[in-house]
mmJSON file of the N, C-alpha and C atoms, coordinates in Angstrom:
{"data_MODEL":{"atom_site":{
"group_PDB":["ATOM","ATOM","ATOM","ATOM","ATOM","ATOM","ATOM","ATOM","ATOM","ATOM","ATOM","ATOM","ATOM","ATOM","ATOM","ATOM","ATOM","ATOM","ATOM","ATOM","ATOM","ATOM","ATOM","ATOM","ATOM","ATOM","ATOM","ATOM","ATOM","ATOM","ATOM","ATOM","ATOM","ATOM","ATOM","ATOM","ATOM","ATOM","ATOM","ATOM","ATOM","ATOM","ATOM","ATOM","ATOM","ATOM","ATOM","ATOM","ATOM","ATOM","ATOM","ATOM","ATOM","ATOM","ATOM","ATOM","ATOM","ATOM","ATOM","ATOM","ATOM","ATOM","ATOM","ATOM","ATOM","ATOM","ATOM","ATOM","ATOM","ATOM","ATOM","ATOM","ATOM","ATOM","ATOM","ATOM","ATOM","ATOM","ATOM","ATOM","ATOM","ATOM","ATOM","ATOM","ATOM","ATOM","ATOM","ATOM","ATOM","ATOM","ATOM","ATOM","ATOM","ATOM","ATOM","ATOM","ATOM","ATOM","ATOM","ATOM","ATOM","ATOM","ATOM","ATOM","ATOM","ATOM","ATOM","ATOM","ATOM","ATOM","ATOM","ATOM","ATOM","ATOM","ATOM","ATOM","ATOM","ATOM","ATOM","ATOM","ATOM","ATOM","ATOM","ATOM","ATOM","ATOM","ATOM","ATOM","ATOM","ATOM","ATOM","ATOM","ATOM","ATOM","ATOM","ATOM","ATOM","ATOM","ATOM","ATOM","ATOM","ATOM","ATOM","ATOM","ATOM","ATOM","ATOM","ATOM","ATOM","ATOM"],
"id":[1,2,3,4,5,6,7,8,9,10,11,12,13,14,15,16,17,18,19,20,21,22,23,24,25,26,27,28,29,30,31,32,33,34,35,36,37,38,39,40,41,42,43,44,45,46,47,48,49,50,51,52,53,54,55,56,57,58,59,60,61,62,63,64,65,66,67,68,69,70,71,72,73,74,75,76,77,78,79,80,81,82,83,84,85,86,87,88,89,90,91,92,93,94,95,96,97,98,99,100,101,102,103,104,105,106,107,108,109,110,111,112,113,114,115,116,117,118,119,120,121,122,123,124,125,126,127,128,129,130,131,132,133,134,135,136,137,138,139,140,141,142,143,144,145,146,147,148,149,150],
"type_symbol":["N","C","C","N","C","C","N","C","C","N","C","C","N","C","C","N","C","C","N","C","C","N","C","C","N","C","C","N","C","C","N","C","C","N","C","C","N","C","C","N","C","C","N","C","C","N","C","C","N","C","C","N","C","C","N","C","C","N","C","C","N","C","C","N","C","C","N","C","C","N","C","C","N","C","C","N","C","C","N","C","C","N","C","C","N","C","C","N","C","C","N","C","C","N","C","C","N","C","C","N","C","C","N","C","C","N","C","C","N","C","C","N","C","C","N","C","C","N","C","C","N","C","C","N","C","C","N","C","C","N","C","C","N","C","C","N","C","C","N","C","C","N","C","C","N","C","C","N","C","C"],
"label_atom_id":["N","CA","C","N","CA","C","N","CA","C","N","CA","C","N","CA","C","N","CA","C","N","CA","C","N","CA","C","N","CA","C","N","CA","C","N","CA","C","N","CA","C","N","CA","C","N","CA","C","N","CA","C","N","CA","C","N","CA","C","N","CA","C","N","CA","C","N","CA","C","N","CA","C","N","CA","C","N","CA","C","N","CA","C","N","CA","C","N","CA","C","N","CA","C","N","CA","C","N","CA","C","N","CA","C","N","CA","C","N","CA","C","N","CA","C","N","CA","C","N","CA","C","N","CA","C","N","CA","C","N","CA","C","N","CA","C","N","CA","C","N","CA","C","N","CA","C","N","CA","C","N","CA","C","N","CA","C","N","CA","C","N","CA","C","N","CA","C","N","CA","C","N","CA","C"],
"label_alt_id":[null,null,null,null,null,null,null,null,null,null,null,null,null,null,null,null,null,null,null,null,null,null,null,null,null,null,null,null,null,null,null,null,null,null,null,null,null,null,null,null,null,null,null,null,null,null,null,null,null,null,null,null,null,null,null,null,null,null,null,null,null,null,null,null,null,null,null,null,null,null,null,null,null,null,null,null,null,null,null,null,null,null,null,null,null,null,null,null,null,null,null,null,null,null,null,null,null,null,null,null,null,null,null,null,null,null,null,null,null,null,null,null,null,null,null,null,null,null,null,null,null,null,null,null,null,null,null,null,null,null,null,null,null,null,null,null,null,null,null,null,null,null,null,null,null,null,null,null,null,null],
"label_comp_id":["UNK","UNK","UNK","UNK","UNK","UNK","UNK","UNK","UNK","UNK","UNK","UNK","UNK","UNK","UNK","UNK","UNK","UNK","UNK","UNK","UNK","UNK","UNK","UNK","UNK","UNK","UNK","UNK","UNK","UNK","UNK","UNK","UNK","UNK","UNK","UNK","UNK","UNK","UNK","UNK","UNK","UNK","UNK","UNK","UNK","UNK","UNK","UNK","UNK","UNK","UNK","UNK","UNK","UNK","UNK","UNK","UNK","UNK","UNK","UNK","UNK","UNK","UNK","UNK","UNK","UNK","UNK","UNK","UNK","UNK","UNK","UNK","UNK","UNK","UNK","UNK","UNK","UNK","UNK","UNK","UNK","UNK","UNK","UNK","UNK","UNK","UNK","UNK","UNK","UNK","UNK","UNK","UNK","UNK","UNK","UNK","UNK","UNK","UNK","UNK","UNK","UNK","UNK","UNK","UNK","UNK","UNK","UNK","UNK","UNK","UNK","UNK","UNK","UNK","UNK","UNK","UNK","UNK","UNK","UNK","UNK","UNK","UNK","UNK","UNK","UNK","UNK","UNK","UNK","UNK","UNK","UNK","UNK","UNK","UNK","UNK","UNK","UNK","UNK","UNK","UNK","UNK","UNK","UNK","UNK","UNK","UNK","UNK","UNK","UNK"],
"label_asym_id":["A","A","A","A","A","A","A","A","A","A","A","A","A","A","A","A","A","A","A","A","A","A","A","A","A","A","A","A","A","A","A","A","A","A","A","A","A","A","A","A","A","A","A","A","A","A","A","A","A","A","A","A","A","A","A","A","A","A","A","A","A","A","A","A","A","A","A","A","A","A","A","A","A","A","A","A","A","A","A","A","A","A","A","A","A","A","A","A","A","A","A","A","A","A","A","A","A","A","A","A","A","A","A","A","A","A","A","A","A","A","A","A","A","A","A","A","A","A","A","A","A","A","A","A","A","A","A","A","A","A","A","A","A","A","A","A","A","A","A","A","A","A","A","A","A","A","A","A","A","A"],
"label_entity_id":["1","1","1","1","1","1","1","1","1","1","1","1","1","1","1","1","1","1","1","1","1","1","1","1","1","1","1","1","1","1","1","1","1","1","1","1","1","1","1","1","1","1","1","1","1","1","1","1","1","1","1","1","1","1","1","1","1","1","1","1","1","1","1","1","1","1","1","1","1","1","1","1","1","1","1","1","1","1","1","1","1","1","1","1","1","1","1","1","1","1","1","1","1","1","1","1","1","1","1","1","1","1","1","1","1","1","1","1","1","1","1","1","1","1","1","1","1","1","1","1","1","1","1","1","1","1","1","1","1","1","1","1","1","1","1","1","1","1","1","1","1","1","1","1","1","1","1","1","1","1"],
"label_seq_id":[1,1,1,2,2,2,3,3,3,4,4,4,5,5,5,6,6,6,7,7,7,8,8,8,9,9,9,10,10,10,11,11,11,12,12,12,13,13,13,14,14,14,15,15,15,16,16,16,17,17,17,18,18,18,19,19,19,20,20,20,21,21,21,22,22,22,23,23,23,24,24,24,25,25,25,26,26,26,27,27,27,28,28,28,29,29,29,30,30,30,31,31,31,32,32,32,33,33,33,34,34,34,35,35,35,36,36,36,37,37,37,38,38,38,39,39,39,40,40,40,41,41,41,42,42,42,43,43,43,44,44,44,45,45,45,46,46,46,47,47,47,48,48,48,49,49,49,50,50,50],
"pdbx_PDB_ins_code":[null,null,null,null,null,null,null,null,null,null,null,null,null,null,null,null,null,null,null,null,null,null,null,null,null,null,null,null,null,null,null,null,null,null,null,null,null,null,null,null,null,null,null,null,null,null,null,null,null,null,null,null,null,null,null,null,null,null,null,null,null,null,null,null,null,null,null,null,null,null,null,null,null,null,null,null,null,null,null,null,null,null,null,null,null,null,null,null,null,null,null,null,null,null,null,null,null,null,null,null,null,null,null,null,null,null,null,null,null,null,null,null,null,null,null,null,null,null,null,null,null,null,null,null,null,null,null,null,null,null,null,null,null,null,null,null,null,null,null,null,null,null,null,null,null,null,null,null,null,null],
"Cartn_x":[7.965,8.346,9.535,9.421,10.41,11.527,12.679,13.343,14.52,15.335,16.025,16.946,18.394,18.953,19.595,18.792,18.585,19.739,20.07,21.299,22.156,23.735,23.902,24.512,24.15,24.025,25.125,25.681,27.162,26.878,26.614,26.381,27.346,28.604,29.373,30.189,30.251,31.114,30.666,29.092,28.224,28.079,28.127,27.488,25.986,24.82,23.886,23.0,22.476,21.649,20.017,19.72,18.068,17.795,17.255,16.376,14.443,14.235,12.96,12.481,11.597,10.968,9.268,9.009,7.714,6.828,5.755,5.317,3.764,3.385,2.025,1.036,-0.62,-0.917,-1.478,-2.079,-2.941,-4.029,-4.703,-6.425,-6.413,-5.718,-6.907,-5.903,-4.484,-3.966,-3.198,-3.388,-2.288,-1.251,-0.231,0.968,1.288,1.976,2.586,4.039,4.987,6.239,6.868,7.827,8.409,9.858,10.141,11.443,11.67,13.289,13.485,15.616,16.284,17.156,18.402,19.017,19.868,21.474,22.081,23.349,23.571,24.694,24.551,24.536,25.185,24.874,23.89,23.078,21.682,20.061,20.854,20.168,19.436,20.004,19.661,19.209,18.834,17.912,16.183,16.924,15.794,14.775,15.04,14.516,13.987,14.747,14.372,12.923,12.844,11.376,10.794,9.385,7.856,7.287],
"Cartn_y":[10.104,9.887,8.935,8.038,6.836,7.308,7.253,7.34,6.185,6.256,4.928,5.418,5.417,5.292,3.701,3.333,2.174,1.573,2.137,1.601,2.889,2.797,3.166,2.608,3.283,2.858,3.425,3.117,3.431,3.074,4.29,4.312,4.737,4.507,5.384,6.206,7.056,8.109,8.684,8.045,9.109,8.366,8.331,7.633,8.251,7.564,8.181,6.952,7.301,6.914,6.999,5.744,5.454,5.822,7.028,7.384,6.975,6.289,6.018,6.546,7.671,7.776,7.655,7.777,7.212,8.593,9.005,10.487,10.226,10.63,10.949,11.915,11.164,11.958,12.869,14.299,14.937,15.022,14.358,14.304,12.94,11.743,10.717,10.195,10.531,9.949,8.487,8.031,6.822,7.606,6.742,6.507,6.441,7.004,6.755,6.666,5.666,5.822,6.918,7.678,8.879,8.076,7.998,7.423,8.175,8.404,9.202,8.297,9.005,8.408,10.065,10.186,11.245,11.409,12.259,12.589,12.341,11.639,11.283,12.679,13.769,14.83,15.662,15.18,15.618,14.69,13.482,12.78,13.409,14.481,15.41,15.891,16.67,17.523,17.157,15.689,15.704,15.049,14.512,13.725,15.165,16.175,17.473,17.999,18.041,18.316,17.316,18.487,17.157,17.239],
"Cartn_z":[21.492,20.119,20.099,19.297,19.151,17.729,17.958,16.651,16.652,15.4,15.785,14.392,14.426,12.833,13.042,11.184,11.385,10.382,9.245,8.868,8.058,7.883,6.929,5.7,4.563,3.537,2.326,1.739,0.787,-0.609,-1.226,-2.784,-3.597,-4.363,-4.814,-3.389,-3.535,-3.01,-1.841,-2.129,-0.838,0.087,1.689,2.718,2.586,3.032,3.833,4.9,5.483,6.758,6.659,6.918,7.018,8.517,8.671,9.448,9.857,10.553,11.317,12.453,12.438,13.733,13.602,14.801,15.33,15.456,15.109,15.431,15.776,16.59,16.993,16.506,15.756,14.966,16.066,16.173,16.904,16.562,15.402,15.214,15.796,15.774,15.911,16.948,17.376,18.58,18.269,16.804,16.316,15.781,15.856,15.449,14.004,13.706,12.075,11.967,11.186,10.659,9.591,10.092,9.164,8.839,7.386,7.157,6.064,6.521,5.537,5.41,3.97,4.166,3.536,4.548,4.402,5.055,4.265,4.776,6.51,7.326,8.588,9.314,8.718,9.602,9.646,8.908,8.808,9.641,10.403,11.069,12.325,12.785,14.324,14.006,12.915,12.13,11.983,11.372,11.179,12.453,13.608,14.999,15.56,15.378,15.501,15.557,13.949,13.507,13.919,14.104,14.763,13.023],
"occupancy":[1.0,1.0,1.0,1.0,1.0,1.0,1.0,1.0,1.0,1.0,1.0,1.0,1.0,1.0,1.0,1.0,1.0,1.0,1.0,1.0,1.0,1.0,1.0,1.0,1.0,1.0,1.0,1.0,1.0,1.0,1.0,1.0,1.0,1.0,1.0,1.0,1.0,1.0,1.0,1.0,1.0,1.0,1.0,1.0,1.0,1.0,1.0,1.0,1.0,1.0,1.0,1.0,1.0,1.0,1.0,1.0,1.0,1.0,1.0,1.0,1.0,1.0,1.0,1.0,1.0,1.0,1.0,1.0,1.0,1.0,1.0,1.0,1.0,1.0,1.0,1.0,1.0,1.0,1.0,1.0,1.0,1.0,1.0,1.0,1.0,1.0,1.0,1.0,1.0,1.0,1.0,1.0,1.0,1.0,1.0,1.0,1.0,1.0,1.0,1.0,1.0,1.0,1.0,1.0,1.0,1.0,1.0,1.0,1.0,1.0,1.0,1.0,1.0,1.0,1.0,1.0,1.0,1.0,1.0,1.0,1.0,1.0,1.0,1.0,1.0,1.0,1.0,1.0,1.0,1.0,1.0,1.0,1.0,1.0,1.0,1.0,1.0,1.0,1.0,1.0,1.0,1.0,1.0,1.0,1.0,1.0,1.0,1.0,1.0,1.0],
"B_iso_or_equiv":[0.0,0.0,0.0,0.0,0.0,0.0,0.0,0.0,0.0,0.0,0.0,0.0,0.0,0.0,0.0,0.0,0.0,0.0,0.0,0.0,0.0,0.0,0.0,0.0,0.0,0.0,0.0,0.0,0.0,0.0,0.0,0.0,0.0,0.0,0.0,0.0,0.0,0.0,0.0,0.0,0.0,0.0,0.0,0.0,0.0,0.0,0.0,0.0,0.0,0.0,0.0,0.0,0.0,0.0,0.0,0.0,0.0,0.0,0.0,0.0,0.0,0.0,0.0,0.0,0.0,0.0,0.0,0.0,0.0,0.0,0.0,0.0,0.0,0.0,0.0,0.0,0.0,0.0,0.0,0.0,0.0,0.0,0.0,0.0,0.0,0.0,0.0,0.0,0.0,0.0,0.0,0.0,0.0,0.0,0.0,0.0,0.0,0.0,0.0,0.0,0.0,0.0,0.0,0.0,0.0,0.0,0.0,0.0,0.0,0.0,0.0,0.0,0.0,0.0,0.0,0.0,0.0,0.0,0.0,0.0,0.0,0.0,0.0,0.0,0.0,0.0,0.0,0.0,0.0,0.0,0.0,0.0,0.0,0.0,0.0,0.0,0.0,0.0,0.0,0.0,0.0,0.0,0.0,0.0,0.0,0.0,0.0,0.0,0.0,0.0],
"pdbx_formal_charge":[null,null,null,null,null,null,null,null,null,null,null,null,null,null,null,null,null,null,null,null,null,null,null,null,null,null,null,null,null,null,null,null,null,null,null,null,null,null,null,null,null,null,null,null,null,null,null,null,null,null,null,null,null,null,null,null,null,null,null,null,null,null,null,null,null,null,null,null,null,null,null,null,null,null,null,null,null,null,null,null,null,null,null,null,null,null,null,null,null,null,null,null,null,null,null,null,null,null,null,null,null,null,null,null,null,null,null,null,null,null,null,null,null,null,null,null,null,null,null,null,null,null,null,null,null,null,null,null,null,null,null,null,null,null,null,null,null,null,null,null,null,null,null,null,null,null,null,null,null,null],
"auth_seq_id":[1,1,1,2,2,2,3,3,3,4,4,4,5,5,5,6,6,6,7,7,7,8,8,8,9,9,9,10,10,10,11,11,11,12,12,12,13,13,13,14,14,14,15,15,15,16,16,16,17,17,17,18,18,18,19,19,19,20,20,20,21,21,21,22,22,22,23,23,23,24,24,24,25,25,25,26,26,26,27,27,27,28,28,28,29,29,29,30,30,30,31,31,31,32,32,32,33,33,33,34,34,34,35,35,35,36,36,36,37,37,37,38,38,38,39,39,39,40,40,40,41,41,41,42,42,42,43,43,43,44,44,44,45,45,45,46,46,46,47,47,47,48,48,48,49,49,49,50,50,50],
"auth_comp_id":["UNK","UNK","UNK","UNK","UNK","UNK","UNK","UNK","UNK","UNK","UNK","UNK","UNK","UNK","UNK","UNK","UNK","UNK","UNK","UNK","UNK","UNK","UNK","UNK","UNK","UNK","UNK","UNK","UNK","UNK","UNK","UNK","UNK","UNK","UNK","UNK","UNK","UNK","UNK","UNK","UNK","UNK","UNK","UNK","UNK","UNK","UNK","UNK","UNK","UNK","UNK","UNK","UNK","UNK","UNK","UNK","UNK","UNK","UNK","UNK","UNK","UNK","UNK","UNK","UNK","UNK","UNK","UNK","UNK","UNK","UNK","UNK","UNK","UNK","UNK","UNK","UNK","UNK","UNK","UNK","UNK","UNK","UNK","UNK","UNK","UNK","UNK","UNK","UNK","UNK","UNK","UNK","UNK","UNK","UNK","UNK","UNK","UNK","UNK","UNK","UNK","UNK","UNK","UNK","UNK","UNK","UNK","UNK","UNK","UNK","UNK","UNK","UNK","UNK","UNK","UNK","UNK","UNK","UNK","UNK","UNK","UNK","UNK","UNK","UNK","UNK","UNK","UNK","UNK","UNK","UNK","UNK","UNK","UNK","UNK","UNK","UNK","UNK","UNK","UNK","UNK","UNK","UNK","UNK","UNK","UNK","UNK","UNK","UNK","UNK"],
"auth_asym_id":["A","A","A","A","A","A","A","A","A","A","A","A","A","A","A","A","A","A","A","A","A","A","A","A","A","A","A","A","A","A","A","A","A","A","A","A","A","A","A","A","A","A","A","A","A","A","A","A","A","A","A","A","A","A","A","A","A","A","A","A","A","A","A","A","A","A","A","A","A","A","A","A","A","A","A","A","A","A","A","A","A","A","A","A","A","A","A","A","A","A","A","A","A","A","A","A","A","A","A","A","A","A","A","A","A","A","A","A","A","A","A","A","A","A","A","A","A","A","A","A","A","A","A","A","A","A","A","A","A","A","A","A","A","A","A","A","A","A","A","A","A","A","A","A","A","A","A","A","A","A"],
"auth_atom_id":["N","CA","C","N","CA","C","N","CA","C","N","CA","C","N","CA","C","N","CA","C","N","CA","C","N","CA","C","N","CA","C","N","CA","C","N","CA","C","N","CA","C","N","CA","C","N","CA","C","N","CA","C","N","CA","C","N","CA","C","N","CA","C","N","CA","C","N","CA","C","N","CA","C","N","CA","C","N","CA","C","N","CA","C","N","CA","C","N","CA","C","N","CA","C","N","CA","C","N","CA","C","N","CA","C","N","CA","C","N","CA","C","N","CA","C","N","CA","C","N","CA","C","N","CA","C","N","CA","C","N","CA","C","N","CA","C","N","CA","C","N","CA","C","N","CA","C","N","CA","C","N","CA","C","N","CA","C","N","CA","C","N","CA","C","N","CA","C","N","CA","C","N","CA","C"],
"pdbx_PDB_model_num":[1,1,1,1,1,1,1,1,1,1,1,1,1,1,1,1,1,1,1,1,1,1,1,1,1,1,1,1,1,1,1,1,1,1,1,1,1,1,1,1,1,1,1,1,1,1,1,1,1,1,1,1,1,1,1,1,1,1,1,1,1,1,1,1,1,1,1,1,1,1,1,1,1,1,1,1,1,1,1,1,1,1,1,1,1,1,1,1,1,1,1,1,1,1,1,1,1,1,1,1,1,1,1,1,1,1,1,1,1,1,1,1,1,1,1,1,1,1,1,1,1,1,1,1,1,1,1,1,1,1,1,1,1,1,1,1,1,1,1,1,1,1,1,1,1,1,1,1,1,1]
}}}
């Protein structure tokens, strides 16, 4: 599984972080992109979950 934090990002008051990882489907064996964009201490969390 490939992951990568790819930027962070500053709106107002809040930091948060674009998260990208890479996940492997188990029916057909391709690849799909999961992006999500969240609080930075919530980045381990989420590389975490499959």
């Amino acid at each position: 599984m490939a992951k990568k934090s790819v930027a962070t990002l500053q709106s107002g008051s809040k930091r948060l972080t674009k998260a990208i990882k890479m996940v492997k489907s188990p029916k057909t064996g391709s690849y799909a992109f999961v992006e999500t964009i969240t609080d930075p201490s919530q980045v381990k969390e989420f590389f975490k979950k499959n």
